[in-house]
C-alpha positions in Angstrom: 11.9 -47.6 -36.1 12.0 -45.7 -39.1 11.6 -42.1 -40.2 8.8 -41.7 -42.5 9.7 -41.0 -45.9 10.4 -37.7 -46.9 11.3 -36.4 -43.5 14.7 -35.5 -44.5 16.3 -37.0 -41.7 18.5 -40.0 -41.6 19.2 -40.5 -38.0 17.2 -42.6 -35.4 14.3 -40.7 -33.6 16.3 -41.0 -30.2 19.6 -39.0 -31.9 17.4 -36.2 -33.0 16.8 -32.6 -30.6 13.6 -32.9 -28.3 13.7 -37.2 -28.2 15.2 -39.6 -25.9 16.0 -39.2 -22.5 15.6 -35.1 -21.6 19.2 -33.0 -20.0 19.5 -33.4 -16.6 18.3 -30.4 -14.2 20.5 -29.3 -11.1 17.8 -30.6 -8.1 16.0 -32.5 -10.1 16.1 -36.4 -9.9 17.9 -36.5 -6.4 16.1 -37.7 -3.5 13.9 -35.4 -1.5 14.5 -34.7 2.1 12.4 -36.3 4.8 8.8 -34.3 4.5 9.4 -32.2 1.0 8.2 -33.0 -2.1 10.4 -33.6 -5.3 11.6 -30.1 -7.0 10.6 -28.5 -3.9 13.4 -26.5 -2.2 15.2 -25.2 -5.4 15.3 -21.8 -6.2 13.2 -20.4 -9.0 15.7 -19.3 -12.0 15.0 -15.1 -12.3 13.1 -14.3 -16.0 16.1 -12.5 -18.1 15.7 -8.4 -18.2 12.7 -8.7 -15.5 13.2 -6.6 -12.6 10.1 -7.2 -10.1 8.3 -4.5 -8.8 9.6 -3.9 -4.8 7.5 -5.5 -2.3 5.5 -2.4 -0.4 6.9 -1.5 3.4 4.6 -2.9 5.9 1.4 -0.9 6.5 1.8 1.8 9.5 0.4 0.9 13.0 -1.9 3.6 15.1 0.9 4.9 17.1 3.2 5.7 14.1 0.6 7.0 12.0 -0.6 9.6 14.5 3.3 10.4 15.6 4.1 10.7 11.5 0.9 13.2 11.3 1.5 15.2 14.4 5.2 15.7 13.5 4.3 17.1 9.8 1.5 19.0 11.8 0.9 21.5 8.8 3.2 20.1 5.8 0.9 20.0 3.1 3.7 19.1 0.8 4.3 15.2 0.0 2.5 12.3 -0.2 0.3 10.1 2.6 0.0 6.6 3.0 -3.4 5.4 3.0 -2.9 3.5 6.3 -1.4 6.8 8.0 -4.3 8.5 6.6 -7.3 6.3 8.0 -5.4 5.4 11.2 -5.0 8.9 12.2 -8.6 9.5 11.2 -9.4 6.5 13.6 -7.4 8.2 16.7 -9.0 11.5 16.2 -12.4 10.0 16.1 -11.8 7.8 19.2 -10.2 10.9 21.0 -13.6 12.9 20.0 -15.6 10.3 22.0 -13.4 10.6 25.0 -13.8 14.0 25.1 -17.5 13.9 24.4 -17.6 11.8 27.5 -15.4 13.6 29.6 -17.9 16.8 28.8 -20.4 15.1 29.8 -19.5 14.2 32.9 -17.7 17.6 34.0 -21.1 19.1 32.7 -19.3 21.9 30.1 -21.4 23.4 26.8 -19.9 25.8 25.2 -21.9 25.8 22.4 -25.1 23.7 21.0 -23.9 20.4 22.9 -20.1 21.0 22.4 -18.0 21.2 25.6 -14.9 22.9 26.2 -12.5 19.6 26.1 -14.0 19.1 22.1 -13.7 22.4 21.0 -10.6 22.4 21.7 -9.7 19.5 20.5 -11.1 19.8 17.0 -9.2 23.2 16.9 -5.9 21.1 17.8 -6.8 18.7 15.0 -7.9 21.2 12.4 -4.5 21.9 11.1 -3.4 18.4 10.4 -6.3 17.1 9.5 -6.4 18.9 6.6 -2.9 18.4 5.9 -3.0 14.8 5.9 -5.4 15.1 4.6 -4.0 17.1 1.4 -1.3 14.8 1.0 -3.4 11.6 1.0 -5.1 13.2 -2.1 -1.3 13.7 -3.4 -0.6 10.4 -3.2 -3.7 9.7 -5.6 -2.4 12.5 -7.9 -5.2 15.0 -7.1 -4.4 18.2 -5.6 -5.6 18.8 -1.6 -7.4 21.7 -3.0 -9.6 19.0 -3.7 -10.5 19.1 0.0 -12.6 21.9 -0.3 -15.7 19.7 -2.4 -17.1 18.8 1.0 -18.9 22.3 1.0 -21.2 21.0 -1.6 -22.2 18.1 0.9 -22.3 15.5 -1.8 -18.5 16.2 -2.3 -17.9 14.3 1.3 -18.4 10.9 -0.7 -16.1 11.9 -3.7 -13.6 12.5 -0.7 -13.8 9.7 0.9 -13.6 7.5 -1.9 -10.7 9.2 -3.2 -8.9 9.5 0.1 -9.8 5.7 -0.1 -8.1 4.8 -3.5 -4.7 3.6 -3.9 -1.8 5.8 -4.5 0.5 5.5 -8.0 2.9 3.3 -7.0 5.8 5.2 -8.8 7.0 9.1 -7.5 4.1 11.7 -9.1 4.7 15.4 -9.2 4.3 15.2 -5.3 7.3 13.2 -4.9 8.1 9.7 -4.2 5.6 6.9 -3.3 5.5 6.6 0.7 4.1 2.9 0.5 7.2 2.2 -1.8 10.3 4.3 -1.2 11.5 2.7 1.9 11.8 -0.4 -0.1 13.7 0.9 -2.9 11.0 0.2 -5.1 9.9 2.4 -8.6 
């Protein structure tokens, strides 16, 4: 086989860069083990100068969130995970029924259908409430003065949905990113 004229190459197609048989690849070409499939079991190559981002620590259970809240019981410095935020906002609601029920039963009203067991628990869980709170809207970049929007009544939904958004991933003017840090990440 020739080159066509004009090409301005003399050697054989095969000789020339990008023809004939391709360079071989470590893992490539060798037989796969019993159930893999070929090129399966080899290590990707990293990209050159790319430094992925670190993976996020592992979302907070009940048990940890409620301990990390009641701990920082009125730091309203710092930032909040999202799942530290919502979990603790699970256990305080779950705790309210308990003591709705427990009222109930022991027959105390203190005031318009509240008994003495929930008063005093939403007076325990004033403080961080609002802290957590605070720093959950820190995490998003807002300030926790944002908090006080739920006196207009509408602002309950611009809470919750920005309680609900994600928080920069990287350290804001709050500090470092909870959901990141222990990984090393940003």
């Amino acid at each position: 086989m020739t080159n066509p004229p004009g090409s301005g190459s003399n050697l054989p197609p095969e000789d020339q860069p990008g023809w004939g048989t391709p360079p071989a690849q470590p893992g490539y070409g060798q037989q796969p083990a019993y159930g893999q499939q070929p090129g399966y079991g080899q290590p990707y190559p990293s990209a050159p100068g790319y430094d992925a981002p670190a993976a996020a620590t592992p979302m907070m259970d009940i048990g940890t969130a409620v301990r990390s809240v009641l701990t920082q019981y009125a730091v309203f410095t710092g930032r909040a995970r999202r799942s530290e935020f919502w979990w603790f906002v699970l256990a305080s609601f779950l705790a309210s029924i308990v003591t709705s029920v427990i009222d109930v039963a022991i027959g105390s009203e203190v005031y318009a259908g509240t008994g003495i067991f929930s008063l005093l628990l939403s007076l325990a869980l004033l403080i961080p409430s609002l802290a957590v709170g605070a720093r959950r809207l820190h995490d998003t970049g807002k300030s926790g003065w944002w908090q006080l929007i739920w006196l207009t009544g509408i602002g309950i939904i611009v809470l919750i949905v920005l309680w609900a958004l994600d928080g920069h991933p990287g350290p804001n003017q709050h500090g470092p990113s909870p959901k990141y840090q222990a990984a090393g990440g940003y």
